[in-house]
N, CA, C and O of each residue as an XYZ file, in Angstrom:
640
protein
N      43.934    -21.075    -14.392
C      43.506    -20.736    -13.047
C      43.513    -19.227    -12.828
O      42.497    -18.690    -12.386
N      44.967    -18.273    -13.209
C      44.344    -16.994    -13.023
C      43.414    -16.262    -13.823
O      43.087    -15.105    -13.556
N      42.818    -17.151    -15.163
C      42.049    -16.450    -15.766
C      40.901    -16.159    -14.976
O      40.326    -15.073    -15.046
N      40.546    -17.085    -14.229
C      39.127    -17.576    -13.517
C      39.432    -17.075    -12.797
O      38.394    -16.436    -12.627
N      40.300    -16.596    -11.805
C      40.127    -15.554    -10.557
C      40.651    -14.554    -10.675
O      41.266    -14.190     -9.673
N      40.693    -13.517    -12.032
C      40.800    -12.770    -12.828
C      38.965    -12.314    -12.950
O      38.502    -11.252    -12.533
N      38.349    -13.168    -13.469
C      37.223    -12.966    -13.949
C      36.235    -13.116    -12.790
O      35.280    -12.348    -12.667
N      36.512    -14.236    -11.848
C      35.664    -14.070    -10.427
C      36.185    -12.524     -9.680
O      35.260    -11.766     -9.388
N      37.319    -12.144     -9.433
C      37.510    -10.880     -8.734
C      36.634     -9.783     -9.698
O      35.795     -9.099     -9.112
N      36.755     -9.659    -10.704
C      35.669     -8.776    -12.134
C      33.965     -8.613    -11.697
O      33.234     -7.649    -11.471
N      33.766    -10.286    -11.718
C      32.156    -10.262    -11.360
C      31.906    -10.421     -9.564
O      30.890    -10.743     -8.948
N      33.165    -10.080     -9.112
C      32.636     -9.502     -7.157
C      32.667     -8.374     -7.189
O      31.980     -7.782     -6.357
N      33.686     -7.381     -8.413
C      33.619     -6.251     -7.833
C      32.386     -5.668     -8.948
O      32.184     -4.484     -8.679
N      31.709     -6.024     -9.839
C      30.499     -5.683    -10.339
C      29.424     -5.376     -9.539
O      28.641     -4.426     -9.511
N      29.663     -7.233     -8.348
C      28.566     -7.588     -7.885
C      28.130     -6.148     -6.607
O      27.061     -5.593     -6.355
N      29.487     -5.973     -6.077
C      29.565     -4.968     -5.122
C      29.068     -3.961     -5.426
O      28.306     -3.225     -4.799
N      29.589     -3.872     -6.658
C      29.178     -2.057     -6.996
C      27.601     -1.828     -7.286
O      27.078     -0.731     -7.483
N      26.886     -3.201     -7.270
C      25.414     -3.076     -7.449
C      24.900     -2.863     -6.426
O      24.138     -1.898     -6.373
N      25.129     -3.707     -5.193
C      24.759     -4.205     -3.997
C      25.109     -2.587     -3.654
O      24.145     -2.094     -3.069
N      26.044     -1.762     -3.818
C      25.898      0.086     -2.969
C      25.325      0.085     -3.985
O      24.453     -0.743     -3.722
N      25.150      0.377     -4.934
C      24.078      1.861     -5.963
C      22.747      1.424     -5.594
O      21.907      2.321     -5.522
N      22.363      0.205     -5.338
C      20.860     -0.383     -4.587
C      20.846     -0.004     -3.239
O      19.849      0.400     -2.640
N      22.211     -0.171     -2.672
C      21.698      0.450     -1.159
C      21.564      1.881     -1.007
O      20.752      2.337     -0.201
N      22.144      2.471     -1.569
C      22.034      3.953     -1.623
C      20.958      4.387     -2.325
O      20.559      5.506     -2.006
N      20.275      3.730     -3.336
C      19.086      4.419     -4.056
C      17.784      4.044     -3.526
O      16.856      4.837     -3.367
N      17.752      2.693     -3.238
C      16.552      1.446     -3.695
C      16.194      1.181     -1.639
O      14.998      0.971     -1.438
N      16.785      1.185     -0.755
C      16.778      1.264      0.531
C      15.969      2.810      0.902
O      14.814      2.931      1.312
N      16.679      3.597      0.700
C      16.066      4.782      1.148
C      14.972      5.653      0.409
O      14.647      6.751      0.861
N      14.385      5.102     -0.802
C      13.317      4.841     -1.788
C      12.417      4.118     -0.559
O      11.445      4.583      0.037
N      13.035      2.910     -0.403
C      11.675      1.816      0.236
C      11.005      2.673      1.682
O       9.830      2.850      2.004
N      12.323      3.104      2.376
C      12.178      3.511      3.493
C      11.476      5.077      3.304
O      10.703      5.652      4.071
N      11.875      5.406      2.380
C      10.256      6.892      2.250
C       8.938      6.656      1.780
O       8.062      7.520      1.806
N       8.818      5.780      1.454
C       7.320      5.177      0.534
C       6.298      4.345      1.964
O       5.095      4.172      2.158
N       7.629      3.992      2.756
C       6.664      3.355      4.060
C       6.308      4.411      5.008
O       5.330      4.320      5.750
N       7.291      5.651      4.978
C       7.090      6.872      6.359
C       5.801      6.940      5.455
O       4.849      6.556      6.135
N       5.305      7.373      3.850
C       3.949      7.867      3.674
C       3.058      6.931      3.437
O       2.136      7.364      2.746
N       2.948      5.732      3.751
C       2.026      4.993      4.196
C       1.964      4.765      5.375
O       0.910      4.180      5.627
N       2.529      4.923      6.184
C       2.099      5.166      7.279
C       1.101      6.824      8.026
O       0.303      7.017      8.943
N       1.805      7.708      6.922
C       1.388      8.601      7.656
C       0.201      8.967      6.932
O      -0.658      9.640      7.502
N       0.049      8.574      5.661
C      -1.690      8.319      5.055
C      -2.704      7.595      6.001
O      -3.679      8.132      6.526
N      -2.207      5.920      6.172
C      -3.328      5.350      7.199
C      -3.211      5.998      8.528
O      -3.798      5.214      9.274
N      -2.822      6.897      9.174
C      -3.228      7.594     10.558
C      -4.008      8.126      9.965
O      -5.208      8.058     10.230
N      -3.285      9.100      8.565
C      -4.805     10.367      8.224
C      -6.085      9.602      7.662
O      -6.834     10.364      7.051
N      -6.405      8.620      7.706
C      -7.068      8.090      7.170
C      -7.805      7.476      8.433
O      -8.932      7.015      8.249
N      -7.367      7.445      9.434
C      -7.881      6.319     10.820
C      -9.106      6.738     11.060
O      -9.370      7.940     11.010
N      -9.907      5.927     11.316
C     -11.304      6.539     11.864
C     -11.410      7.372     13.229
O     -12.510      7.725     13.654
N     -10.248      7.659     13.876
C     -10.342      8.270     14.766
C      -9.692      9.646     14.460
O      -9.067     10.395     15.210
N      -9.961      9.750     13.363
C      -9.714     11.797     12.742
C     -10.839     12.415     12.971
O     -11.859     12.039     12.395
N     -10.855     13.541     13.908
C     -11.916     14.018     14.722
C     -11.925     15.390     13.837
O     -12.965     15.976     13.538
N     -10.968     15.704     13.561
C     -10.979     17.188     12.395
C      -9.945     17.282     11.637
O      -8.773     16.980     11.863
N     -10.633     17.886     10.368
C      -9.799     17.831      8.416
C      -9.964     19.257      8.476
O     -10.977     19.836      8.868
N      -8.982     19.747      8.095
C      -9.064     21.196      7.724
C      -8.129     21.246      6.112
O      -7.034     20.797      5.774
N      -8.927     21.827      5.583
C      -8.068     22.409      4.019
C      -7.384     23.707      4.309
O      -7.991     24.604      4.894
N      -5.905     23.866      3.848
C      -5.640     24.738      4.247
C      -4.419     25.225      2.968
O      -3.802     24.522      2.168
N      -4.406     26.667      3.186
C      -3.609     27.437      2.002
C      -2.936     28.896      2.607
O      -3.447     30.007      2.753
N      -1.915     28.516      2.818
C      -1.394     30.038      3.656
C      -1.331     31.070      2.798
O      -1.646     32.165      3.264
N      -0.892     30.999      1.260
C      -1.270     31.826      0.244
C      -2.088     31.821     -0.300
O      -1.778     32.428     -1.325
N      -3.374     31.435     -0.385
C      -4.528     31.189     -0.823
C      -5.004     33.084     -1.055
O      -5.295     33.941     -0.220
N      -4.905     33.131     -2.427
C      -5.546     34.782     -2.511
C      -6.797     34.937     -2.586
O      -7.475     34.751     -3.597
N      -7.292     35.389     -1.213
C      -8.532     35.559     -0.730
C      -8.687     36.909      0.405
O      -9.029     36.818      1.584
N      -8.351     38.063     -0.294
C      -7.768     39.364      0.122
C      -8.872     39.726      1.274
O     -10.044     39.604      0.919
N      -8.644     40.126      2.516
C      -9.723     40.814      3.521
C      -9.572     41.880      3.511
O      -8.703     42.078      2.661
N      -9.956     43.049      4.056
C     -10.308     44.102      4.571
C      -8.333     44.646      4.694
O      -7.715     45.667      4.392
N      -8.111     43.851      5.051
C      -7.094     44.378      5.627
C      -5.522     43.845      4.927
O      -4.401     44.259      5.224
N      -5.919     42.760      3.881
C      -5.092     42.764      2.917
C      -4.316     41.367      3.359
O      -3.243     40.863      3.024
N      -5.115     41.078      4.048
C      -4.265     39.104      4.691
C      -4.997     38.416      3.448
O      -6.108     38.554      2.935
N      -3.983     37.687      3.213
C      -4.303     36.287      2.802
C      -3.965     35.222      2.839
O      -2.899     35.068      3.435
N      -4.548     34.095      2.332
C      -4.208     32.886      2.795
C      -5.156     32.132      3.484
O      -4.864     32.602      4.584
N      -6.157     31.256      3.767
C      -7.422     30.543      4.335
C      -7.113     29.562      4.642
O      -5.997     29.118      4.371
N      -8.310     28.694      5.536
C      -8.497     27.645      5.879
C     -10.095     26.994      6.600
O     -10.975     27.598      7.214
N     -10.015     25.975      6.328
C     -11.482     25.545      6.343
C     -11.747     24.504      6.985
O     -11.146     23.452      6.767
N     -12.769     24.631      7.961
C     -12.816     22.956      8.543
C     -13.836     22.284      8.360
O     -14.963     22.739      8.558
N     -13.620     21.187      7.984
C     -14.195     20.348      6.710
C     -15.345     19.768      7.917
O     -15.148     19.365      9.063
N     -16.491     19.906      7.193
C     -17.762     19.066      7.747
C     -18.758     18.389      7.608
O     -19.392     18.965      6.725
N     -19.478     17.250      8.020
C     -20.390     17.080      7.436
C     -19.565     16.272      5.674
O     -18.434     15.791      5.590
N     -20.828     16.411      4.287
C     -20.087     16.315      2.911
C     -18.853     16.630      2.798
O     -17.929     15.897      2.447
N     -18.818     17.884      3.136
C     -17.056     18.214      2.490
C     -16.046     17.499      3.167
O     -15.039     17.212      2.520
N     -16.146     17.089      4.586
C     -15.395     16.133      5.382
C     -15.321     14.657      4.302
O     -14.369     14.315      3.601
N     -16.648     13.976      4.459
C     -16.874     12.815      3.634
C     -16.463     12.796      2.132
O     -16.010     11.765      1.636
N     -16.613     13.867      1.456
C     -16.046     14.172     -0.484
C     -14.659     14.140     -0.279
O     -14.052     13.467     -1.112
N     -14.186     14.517      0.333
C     -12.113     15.220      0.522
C     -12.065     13.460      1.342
O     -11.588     12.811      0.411
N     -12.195     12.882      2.002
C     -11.539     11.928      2.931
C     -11.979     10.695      1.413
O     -11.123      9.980      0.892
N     -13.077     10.719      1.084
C     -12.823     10.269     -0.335
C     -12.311      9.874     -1.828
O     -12.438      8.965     -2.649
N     -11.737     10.967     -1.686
C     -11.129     11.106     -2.619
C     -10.122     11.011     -2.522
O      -9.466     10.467     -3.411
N      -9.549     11.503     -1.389
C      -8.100     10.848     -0.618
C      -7.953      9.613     -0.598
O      -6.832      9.250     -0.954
N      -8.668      8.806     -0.315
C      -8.785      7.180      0.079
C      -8.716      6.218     -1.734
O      -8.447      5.048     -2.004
N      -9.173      7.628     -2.778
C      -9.231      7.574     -4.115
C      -8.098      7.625     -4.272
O      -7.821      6.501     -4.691
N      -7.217      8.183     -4.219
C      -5.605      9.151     -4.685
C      -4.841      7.579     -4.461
O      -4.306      6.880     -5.321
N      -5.006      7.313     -2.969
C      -4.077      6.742     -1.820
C      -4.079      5.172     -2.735
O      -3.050      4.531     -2.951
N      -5.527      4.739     -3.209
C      -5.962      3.458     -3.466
C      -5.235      3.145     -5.079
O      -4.764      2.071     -5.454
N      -5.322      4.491     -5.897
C      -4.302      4.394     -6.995
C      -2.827      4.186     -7.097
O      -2.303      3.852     -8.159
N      -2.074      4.406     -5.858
C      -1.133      4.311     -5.862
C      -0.229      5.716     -5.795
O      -0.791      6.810     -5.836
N       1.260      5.585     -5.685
C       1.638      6.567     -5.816
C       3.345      6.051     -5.682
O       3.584      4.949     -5.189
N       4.247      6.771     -6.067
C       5.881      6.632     -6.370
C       6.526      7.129     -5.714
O       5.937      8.157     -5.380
N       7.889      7.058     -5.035
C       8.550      8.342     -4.628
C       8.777      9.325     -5.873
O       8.453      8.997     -7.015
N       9.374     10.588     -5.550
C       9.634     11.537     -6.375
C      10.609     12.347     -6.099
O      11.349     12.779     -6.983
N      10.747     12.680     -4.740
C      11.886     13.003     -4.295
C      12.018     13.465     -2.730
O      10.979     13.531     -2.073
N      12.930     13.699     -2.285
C      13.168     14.382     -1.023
C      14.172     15.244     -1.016
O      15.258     14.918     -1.496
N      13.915     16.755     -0.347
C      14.347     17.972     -0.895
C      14.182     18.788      0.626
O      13.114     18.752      1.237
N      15.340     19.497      1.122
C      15.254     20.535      2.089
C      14.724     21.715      2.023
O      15.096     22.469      1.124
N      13.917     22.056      2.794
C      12.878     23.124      2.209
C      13.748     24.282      3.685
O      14.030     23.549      4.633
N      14.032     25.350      3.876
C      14.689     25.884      4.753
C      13.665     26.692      5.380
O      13.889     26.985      6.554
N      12.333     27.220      4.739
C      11.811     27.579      5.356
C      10.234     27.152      5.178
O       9.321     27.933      4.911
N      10.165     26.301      5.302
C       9.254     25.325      5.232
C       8.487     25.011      4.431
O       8.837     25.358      3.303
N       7.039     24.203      4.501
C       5.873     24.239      3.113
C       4.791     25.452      3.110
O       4.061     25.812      4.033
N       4.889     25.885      2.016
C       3.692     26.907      1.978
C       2.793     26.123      1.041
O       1.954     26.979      0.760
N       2.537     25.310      0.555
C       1.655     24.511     -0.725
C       0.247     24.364      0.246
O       0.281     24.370      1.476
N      -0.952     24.236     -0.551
C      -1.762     23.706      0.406
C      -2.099     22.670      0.873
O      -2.240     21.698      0.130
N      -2.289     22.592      2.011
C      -2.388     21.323      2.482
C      -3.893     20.830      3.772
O      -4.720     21.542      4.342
N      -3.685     19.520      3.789
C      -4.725     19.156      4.067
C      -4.141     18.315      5.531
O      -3.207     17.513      5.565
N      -5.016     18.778      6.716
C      -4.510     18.669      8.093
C      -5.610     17.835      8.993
O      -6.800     18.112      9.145
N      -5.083     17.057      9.383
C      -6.264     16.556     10.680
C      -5.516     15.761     11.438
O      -4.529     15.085     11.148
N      -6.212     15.943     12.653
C      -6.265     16.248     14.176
C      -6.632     14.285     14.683
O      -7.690     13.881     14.201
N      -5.919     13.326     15.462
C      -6.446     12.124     15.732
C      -7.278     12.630     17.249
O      -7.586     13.705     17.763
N      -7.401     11.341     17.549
C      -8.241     11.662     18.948
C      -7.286     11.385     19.808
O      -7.761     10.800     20.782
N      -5.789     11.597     19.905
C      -4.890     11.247     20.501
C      -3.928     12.479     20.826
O      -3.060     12.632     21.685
N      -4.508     13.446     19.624
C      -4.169     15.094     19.141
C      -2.961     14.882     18.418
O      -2.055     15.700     18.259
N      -3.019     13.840     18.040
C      -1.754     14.006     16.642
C      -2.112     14.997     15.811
O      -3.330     15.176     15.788
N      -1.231     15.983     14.847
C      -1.482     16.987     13.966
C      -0.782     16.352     12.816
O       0.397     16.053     13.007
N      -1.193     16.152     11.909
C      -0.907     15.349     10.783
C      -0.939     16.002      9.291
O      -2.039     15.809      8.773
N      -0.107     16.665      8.523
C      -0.133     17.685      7.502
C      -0.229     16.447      6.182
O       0.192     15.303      6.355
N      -0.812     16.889      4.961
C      -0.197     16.364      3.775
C      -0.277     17.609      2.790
O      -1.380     18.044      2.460
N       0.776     18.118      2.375
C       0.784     18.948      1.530
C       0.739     18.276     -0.109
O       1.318     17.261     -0.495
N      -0.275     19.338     -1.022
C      -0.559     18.996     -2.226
C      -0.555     20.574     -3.196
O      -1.235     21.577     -2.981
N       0.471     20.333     -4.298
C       1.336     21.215     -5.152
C       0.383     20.399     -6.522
O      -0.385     19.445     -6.398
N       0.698     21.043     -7.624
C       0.028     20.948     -8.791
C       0.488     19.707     -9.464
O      -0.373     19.338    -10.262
N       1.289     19.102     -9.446
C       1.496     17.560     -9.713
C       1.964     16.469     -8.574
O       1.800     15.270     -8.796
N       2.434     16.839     -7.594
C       2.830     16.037     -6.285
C       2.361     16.261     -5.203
O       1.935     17.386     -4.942
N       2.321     15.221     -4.282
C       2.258     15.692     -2.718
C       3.171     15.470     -1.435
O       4.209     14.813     -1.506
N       2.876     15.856     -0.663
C       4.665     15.526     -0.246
C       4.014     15.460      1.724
O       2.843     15.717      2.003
N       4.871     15.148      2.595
C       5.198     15.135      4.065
C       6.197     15.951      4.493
O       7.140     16.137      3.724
N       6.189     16.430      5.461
C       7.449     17.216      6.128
C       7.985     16.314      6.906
O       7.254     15.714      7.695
N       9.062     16.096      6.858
C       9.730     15.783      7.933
C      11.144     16.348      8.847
O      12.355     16.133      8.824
N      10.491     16.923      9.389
C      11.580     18.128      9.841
C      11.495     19.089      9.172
O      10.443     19.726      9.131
N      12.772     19.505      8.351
C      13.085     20.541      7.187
C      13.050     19.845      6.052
O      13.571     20.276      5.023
N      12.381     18.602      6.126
C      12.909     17.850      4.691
C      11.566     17.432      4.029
O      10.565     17.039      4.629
N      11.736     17.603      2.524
C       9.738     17.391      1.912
C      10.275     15.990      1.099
O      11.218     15.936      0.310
N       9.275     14.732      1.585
C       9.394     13.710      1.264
C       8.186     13.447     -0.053
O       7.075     12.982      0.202
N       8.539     13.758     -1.204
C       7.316     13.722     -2.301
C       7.548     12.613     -3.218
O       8.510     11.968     -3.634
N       5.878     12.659     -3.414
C       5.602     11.463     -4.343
C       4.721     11.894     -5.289
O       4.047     12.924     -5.323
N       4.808     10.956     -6.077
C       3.725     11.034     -7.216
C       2.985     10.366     -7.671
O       3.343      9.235     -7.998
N       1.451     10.855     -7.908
C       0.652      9.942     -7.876
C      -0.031      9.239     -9.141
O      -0.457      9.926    -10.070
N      -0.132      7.657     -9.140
C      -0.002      6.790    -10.211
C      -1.564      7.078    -11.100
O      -1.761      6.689    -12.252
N      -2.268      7.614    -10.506
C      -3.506      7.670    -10.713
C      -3.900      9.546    -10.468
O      -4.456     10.047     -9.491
N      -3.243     10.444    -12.059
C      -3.798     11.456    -12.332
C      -4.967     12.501    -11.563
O      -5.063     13.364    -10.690
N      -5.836     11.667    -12.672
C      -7.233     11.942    -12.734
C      -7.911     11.599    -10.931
O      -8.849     12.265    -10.492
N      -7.393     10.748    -10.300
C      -8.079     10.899     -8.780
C      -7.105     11.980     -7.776
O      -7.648     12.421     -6.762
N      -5.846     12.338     -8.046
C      -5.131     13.254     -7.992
C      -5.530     14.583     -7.831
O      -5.609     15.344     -6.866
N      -5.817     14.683     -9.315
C      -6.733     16.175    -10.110
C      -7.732     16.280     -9.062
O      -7.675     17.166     -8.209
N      -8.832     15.223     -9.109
C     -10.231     15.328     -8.530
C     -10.370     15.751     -6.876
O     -11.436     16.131     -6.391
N      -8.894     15.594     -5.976
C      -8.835     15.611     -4.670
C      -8.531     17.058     -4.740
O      -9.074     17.766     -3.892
N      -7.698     17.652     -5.670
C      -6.853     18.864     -5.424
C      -8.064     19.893     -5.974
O      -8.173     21.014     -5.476
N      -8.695     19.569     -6.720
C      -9.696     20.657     -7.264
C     -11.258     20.749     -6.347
O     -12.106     21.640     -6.400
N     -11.250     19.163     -5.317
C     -12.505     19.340     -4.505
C     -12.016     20.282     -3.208
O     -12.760     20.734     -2.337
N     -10.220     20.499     -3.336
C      -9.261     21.086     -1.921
C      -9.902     22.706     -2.261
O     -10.590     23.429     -1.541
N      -9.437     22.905     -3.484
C      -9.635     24.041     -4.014
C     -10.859     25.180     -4.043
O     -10.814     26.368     -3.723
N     -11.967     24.378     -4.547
C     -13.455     24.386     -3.454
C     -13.432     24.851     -2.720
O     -13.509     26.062     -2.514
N     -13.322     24.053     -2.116
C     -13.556     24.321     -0.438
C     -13.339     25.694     -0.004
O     -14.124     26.563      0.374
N     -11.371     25.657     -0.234
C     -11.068     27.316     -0.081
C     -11.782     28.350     -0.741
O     -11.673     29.467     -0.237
N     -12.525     28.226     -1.809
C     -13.001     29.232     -2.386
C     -14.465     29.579     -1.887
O     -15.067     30.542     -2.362
């Protein structure tokens, strides 16, 4: 008899120690993968009235030595970028991490406006893309490369 509740107390406190390393990893995993599906289908809603590509460091030197651009997408370039997004989004994508940024995102990113005036950012870096939330960058990665590549280099365009 105490072997067996020897070996049942063994496989509860296993069982426990799974049940936290899942709640602590595998919970707050699920719960960032839904904030960016959610905040994809707003950017995605048919009621996005304006897309702007945007790059606060974007080296594109003026007269006066500013740089950094932005563009508001119209017409094709509206329709190619919301495309290819809907491309990226439809491949899938992973968490990757979440990280305090103290003074915020400078990556470029891609912004639009609902008809409700929500302002809606998605920032995109050379292998990930990520959300702000607050001070905090919620990134993922996307399962599908090559439609990845194809969104960030039609972003790139644009600015140029």
């Amino acid at each position: 008899m105490k072997k067996h509740k020897a070996t049942l107390i063994g496989v509860g406190m296993i069982l426990l120690a799974l049940i936290i390393v899942l709640s602590a990893v595998l919970i707050p995993r699920i719960v960032q993968k839904n904030k960016m599906k959610e905040h994809l289908a707003k950017m995605m809603a048919e009621d996005v009235q304006i897309m702007i590509v945007e790059d606060p460091l974007f080296m594109k030197w003026d007269l006066l030595g500013n740089n950094g651009t932005e563009v508001v997408l119209e017409g094709e370039q509206f329709l190619d970028i919301r495309a290819k997004l809907q491309a990226m989004i439809d491949g899938g994508y992973r968490v990757d991490y979440d990280e305090k940024r103290d003074t915020g995102a400078w990556d470029m990113n891609l912004r639009v406006r609902t008809a409700t005036g929500e302002s809606l950012r998605l920032w995109i870096d050379e292998a990930t893309f990520y959300m702000m939330e607050d001070t905090v960058a919620l990134g993922f990665c996307p399962k599908d490369e090559a439609a990845y590549a194809a969104l960030r280099e039609a972003m790139i365009a644009v600015l140029q």
